[in-house]
C-alpha positions in Angstrom: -28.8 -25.0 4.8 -29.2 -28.8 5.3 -28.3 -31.2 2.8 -29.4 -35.0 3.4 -27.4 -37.7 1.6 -29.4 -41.4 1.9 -27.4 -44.0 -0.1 -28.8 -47.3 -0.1 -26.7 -50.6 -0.9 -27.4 -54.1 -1.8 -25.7 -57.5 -3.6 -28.6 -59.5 -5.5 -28.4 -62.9 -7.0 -30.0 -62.2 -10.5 -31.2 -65.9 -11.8 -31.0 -66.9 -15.2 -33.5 -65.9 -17.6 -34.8 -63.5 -15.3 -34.7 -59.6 -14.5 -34.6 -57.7 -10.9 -36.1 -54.0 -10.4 -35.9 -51.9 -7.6 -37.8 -48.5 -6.8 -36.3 -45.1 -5.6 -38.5 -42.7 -5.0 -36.6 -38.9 -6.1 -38.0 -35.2 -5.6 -38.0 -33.5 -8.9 -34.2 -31.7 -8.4 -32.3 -34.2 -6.6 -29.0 -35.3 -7.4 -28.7 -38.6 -8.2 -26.0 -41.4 -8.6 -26.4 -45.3 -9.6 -23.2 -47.8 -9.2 -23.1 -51.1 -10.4 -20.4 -53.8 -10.8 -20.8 -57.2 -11.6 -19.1 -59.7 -9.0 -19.3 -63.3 -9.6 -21.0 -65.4 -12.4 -20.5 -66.6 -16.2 -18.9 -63.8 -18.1 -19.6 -61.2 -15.4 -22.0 -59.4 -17.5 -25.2 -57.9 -17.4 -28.1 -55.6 -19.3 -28.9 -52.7 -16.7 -31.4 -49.9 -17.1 -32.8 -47.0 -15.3 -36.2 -45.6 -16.2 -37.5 -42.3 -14.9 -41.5 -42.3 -13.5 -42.9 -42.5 -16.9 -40.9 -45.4 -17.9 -38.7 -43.6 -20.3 -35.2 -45.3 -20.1 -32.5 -42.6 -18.6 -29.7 -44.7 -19.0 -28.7 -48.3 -20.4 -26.0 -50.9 -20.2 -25.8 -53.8 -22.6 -23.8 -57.1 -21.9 -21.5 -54.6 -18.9 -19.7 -55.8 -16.3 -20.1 -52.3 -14.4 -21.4 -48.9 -14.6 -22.0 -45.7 -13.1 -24.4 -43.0 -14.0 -25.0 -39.6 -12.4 -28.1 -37.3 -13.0 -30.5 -34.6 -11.4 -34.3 -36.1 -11.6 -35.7 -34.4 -14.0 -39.1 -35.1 -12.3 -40.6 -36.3 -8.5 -41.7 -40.1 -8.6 -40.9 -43.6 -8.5 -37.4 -44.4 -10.8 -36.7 -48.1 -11.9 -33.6 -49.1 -11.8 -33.5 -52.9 -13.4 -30.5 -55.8 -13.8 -31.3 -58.3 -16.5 -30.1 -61.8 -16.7 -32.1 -63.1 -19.5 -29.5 -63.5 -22.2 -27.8 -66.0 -20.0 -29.4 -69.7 -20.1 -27.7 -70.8 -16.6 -25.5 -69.0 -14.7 -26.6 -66.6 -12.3 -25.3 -63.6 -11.6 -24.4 -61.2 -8.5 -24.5 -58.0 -8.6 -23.6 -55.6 -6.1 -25.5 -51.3 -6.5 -25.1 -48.3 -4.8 -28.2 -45.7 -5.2 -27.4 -42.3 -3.9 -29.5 -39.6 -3.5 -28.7 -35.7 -2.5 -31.8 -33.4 -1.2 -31.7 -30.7 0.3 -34.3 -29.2 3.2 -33.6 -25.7 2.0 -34.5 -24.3 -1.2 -31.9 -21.5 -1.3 -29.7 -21.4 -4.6 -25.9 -22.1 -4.7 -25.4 -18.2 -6.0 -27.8 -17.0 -2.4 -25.1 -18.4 -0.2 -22.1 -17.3 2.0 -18.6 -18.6 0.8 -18.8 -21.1 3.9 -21.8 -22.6 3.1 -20.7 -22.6 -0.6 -17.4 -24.7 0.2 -19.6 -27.2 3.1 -21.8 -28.3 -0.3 -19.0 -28.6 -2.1 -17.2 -30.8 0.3 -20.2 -32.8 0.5 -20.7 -33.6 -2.7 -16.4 -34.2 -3.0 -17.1 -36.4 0.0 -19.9 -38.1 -1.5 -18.2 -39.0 -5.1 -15.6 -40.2 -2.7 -17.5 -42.7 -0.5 -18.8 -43.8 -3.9 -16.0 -44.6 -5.8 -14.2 -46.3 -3.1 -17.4 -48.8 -3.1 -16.9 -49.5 -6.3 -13.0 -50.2 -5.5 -14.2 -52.5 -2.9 -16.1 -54.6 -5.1 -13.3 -54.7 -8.0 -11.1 -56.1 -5.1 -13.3 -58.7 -4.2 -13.7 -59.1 -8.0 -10.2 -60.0 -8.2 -9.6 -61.4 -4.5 -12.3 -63.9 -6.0 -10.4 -64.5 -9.5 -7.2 -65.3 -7.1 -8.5 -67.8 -5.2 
């Protein structure tokens, strides 16, 4: 059994009246997570989207100052995942994102497995979840650290 985790990071500067996309591309079956969190500019918001190969919108956010979806690709190909900054008329915003992505190199089904290998996936998807949300406690900290200062 083999289970590969990739999970990329980045901050980006989204400029006003302007929108940023970035590309993933996902095997039909993978796990996937998106983390977003708003840390400096204006009212800290921002329109977010992600849009599965065909363009169809998976999941939205309007005017947030963070979200989090998880979701298992429903198909293999190229997923958008897109910060918009158009409703503001000055400020930039930065925003930092967390993509994570679970495949596996074996096809074998959680049911086929021994009770070891069933508990090792489950630990590394606890230990994954983890990781994630202590990112996203990061960036409230520096969220606040920020408002402090």
């Amino acid at each position: 059994l083999g289970v590969l985790c990739l999970v990329q990071s980045l901050t980006v500067k989204v400029e006003p009246k302007t929108e940023e996309c970035f590309r993933e591309d996902v095997k039909s079956g993978s796990p996937m997570t998106m983390i977003f969190q708003v840390t400096a500019g204006g009212q800290l918001d921002i329109d977010a989207a992600v849009y599965d190969p065909r363009g169809q919108v998976v999941q939205s956010w309007n005017k947030a100052t963070d979200g989090r979806h998880h979701w298992t690709a429903g198909m293999t190909g190229n997923y958008k995942i897109c910060f918009s900054n158009t409703m503001a008329r000055w400020t930039p915003k930065w925003v930092s994102f967390y993509i994570t992505k679970t495949e596996s190199s074996n096809s074998a089904k959680l049911e086929h497995l021994d009770p070891i290998e069933k508990t090792i996936v489950h630990l590394t998807q606890g230990l994954t979840d983890l990781q994630e949300e202590q990112r996203q406690l990061r960036a409230v900290e520096k969220l606040h650290r920020d408002t402090i200062e």
